[in-house]
N, C-alpha and C positions, 0 to 999 in steps of 0.2 A: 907580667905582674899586675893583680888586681888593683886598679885607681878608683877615684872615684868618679860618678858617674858625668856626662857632661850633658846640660842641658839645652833644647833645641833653642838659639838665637827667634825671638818672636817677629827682630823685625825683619827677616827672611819671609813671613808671610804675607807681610805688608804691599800694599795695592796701592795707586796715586790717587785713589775716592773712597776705595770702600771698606778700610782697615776697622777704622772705627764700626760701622753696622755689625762686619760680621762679629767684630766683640761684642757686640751688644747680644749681639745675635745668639750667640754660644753661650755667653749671660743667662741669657734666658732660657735655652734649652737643660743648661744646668739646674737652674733653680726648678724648672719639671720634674727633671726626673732626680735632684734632691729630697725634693718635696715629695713625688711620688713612692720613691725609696723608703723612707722614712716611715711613712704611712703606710705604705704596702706591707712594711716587713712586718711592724707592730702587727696589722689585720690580716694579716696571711699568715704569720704563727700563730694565732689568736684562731682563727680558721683550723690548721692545720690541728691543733690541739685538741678542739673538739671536734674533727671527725675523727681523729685516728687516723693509724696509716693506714689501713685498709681504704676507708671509702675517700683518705686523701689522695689516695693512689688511683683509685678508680679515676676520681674526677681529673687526675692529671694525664692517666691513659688517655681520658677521652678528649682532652683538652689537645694532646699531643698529635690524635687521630685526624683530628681536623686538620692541626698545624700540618698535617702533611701533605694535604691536597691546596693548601692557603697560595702556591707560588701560581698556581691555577690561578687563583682567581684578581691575582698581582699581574698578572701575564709579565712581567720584567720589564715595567713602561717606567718606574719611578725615575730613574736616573735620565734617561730618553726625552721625556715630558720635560724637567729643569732645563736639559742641554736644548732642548728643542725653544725655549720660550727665552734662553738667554741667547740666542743666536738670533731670532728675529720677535720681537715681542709684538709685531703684529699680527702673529698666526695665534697668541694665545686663545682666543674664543675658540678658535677651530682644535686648537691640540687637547684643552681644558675639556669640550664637548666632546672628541671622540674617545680620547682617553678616558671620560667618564661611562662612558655606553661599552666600551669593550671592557673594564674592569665591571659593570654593574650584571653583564654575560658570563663574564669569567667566576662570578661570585656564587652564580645559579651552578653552574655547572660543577663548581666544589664544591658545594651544598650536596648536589644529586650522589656525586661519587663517594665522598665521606659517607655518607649515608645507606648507601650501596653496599659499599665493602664492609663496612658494620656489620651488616644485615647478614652478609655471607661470613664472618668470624663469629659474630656472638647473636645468632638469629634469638635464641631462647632467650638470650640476657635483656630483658623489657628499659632494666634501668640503665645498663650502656647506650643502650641503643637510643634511649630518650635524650640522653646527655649527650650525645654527639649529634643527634638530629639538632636542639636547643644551642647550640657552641657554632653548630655548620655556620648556622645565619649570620653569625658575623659576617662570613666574607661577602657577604652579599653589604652588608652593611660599610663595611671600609671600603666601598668605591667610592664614598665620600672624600677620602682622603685626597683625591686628585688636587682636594682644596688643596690642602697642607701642601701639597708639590709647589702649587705657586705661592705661598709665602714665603717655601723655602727659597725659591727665584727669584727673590724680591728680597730675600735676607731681614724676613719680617719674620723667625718664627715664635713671637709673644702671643698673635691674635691665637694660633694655634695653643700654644700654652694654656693660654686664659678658658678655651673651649673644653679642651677636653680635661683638665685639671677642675674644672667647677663639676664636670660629667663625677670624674672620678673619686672627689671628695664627698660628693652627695650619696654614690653607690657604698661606697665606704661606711660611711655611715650605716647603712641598709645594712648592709652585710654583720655593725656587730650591732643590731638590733635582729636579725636572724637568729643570731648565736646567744642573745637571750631568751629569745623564742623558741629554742630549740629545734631550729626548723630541718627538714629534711635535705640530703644531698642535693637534690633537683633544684629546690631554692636556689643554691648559688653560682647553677647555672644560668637561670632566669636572670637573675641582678650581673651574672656579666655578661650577658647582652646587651640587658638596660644600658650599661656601663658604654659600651660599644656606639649605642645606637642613640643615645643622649650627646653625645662627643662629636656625631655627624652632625647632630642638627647645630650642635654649637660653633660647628665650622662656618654650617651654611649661614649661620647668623653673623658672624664675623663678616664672610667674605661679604655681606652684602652692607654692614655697617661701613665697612670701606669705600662700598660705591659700586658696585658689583653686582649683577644678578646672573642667575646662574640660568633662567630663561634666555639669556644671549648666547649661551653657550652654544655651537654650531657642529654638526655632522659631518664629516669629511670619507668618505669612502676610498678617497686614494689617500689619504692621509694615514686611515687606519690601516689599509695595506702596509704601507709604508714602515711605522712604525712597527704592525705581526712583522714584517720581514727583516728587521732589525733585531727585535726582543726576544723571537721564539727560541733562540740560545739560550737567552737567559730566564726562559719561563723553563728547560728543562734543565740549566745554573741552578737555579731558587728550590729547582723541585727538590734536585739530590742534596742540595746545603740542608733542607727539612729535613732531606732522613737521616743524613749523618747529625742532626742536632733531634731527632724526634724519635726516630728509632728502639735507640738504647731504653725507651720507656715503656714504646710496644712491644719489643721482646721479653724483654723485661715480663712482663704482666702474661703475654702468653706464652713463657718458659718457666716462670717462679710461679708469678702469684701478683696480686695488686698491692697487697703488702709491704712487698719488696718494691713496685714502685713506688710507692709511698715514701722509703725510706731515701730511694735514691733521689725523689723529688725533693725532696730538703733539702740535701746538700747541693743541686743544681742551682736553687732557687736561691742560696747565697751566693752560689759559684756566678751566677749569671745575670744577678742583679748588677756587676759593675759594668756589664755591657754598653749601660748608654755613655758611659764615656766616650769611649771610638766613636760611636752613633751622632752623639752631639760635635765633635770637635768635626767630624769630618762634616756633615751636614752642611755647617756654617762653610767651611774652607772649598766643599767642592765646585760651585760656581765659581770662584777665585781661578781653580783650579783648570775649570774649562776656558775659561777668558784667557789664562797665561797662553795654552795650548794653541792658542789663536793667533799671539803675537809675538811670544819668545821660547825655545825648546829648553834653552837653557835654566831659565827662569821657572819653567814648569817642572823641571824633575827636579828641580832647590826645592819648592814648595812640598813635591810627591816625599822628599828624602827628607824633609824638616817634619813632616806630621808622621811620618815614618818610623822614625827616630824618639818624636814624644811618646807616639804611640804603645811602644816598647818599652820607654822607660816605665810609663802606667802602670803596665802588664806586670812587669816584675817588682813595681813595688806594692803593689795589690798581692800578690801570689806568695811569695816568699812568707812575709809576717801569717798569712793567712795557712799556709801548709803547717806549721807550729803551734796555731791558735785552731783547729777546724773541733778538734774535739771540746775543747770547752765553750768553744763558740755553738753549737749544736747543743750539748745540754743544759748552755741555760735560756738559747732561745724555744728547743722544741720538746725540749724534757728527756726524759727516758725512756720512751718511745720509740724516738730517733736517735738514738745510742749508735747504731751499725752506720749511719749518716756521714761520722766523724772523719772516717778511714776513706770515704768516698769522695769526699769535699776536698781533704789534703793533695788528692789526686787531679778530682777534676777541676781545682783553681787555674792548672796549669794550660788549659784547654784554653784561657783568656791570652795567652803571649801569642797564638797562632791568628785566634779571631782578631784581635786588637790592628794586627800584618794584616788578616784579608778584608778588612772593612776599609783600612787605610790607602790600600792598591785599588780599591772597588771604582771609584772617579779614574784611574788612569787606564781599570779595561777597556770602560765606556768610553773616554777618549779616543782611546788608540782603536777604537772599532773593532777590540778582541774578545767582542761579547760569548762568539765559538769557543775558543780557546777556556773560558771562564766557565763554561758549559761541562770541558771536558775533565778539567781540573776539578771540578763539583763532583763528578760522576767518580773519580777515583776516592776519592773521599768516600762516597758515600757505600761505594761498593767494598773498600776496606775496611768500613766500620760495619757492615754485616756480617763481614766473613769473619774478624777479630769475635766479634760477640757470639757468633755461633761457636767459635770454641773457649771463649774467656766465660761468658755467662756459666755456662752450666758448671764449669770451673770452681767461679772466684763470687758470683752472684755477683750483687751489685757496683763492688770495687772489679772487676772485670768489663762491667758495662763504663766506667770513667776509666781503665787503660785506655779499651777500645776506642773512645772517644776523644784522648790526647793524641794519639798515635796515628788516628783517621782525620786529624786536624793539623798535626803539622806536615803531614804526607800531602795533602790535597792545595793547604794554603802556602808552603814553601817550597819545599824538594822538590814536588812536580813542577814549579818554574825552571827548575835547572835542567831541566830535559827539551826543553822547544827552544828553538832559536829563536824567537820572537817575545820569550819571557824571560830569557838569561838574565837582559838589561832588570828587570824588575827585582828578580832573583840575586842579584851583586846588590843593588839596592836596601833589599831586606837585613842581611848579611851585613852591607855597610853600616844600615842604624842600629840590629846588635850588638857587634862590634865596635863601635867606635864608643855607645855609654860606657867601656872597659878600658878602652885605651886613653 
């Protein structure tokens, strides 16, 4: 019998020092991406509006083309770099410094290949091709982010806030002084690099306001080994999560039309703006997280199954009102334009109860040293959500690319736990904090 739901106990999360930081901490990551939210969605309909769905589709093709060489240029150091600097905080110069040189390599080299493979799908297309060349450079640009790793170490992430939220408010602006300028697609590629690359230098400005320079930073040639021979699971992890999240846009665009991404990008773009919740909670909680892991097993899977637990509740109370509401919620934020939007959104809301589970288990792969396992569990994902879309797209069009994409989400983030003996535990887990908001 349906009850009502039960709420995770907060002070199951609680630490003998650093309860209070990390609330502070998640405080603040919320007010980000509130703020960001709120702002983006106003200026990104607003956006979306006056290009239409065509050339909004284009720009999120190409936007999406990048995202899929981006785990490239991450090499899967972010969670490695935190565990690494809260286990001994006197390697940070040296983990800070080669972490930075191998993401600032990693960046080049997805720049090169996005750019590459463009060139080999749409040689003749001058304006794809410019848009993806223009969007690559990000990833060269968020090697920056190494900063952000250690505030998050430090369970400071405000200075980061304050960096890239001043970056982001300022582009924001540009962008609807574009849109009365009339300006061309290309434009707001340019201004989200700007966005990008205003956000690093605000980092750098931070970190050094604290007392820091980033000239101390230090080169470690066994370090950096060390670290490739831990991560490169998870640099081919990160790759297949991009295509099972980046995919359905490029098919999309070369099986329909860009139109049709267009259409499908709106409804993502609300489906996937409540992402940073999981993002933010776990953030603050997962150094907690690895500390437990250190000193009690018990105490560690309470925390894994308490943010577990929240996690889920989120999920479903975001999805539900939102399956009911997608179509009025799409005409009066994108017009009539985005009419076919509605039927796509009711769908792919549901994609957030499996993401909300895998971001939430993400701190206990890295613990438990099952960065492989999380490699392979990514790769069924990703490889179901190709094979669904090859025969739902031509099908179903856009509402085909969001089955695909529930179905290659909860396949990759749950079920497939229940097949290895080393992810059951995790898999009962999941199941447990379903289950139990019911019971």
């Amino acid at each position: 019998m349906l009850r009502k739901f039960k709420i995770p106990r907060l002070s199951l999360f609680k630490s003998r020092s650093d309860l209070r930081a990390m609330i502070i901490n998640t405080g603040w990551l919320f007010a980000d991406r509130i703020l960001r939210m709120g702002a983006s969605l106003v200026v990104g309909v607003w956006v979306a509006r006056y290009l239409g769905a065509r050339q909004y589709g284009l720009f999120n093709y190409a936007f999406a083309f990048v995202g899929l060489f981006g785990s490239i240029s991450t090499l899967g150091l972010d969670d490695l770099v935190i565990r690494q600097i809260i286990r001994d905080a006197s390697t940070q110069k040296e983990v800070l410094g080669t972490a930075f040189r191998l993401r600032l390599l990693g960046g080049f080299i997805s720049l090169l290949l996005s750019v590459s493979f463009i060139l080999l799908l749409r040689h003749d297309d001058a304006l794809t091709v410019g848009l993806v060349s223009i969007l690559g450079v990000i990833s060269v640009v968020q090697a920056f982010d190494i900063i952000d790793l250690w505030f998050q170490s430090q369970v400071q992430s405000k200075y980061t806030v304050v960096a890239k939220n001043t970056a982001f408010f300022l582009i924001t602006l540009v962008k609807v002084v574009l849109i009365k300028m009339q300006a061309p697609l290309v434009a707001f590629a340019w201004v989200t690099l700007a966005e990008y690359s205003l956000g690093a230098v605000g980092l750098a400005i931070a970190y050094r306001i604290k007392g820091y320079s980033l000239l101390l930073w230090r080169w470690s040639f066994p370090l950096a080994k060390a670290l490739l021979k831990e991560s490169w699971p998870l640099i081919f992890s990160n790759f297949a999560i991009l295509i099972y999240m980046k995919i359905d846009q490029i098919m999309l665009g070369e099986m329909i039309g860009d139109g049709a991404v267009g259409i499908y990008s709106a409804a993502v773009r609300i489906s996937e703006i409540w992402y940073f919740l999981p993002m933010a909670i776990t953030s603050s909680v997962s150094p907690s997280i690895f500390a437990a892991k250190e000193t009690s097993e018990v105490f560690y899977y309470r925390r894994i199954g308490q943010l577990l637990r929240l996690l889920v509740l989120l999920a479903i109370v975001i999805a539900v009102p939102m399956t009911f509401l997608s179509q009025t919620v799409i005409t009066m934020l994108f017009g009539n334009g985005y009419l076919g939007a509605g039927s796509v959104l009711a769908i792919h809301i549901w994609a957030s109860l499996f993401v909300f589970m895998s971001v939430a288990t993400s701190p206990w792969y890295v613990a438990e040293g099952l960065t492989r396992l999380s490699m392979y569990k990514s790769f069924t994902g990703a490889t179901s959500n190709v094979l669904l879309n090859l025969f739902l797209i031509p099908a179903y069009g856009e509402v085909g690319a969001a089955i695909a994409t529930v179905i290659s989400y909860g396949l990759a983030e749950l079920f497939i736990n229940a097949t290895h003996p080393k992810t059951k535990k995790i898999f009962k887990l999941q199941l447990k904090s379903f289950l139990l908001l019911w019971s």
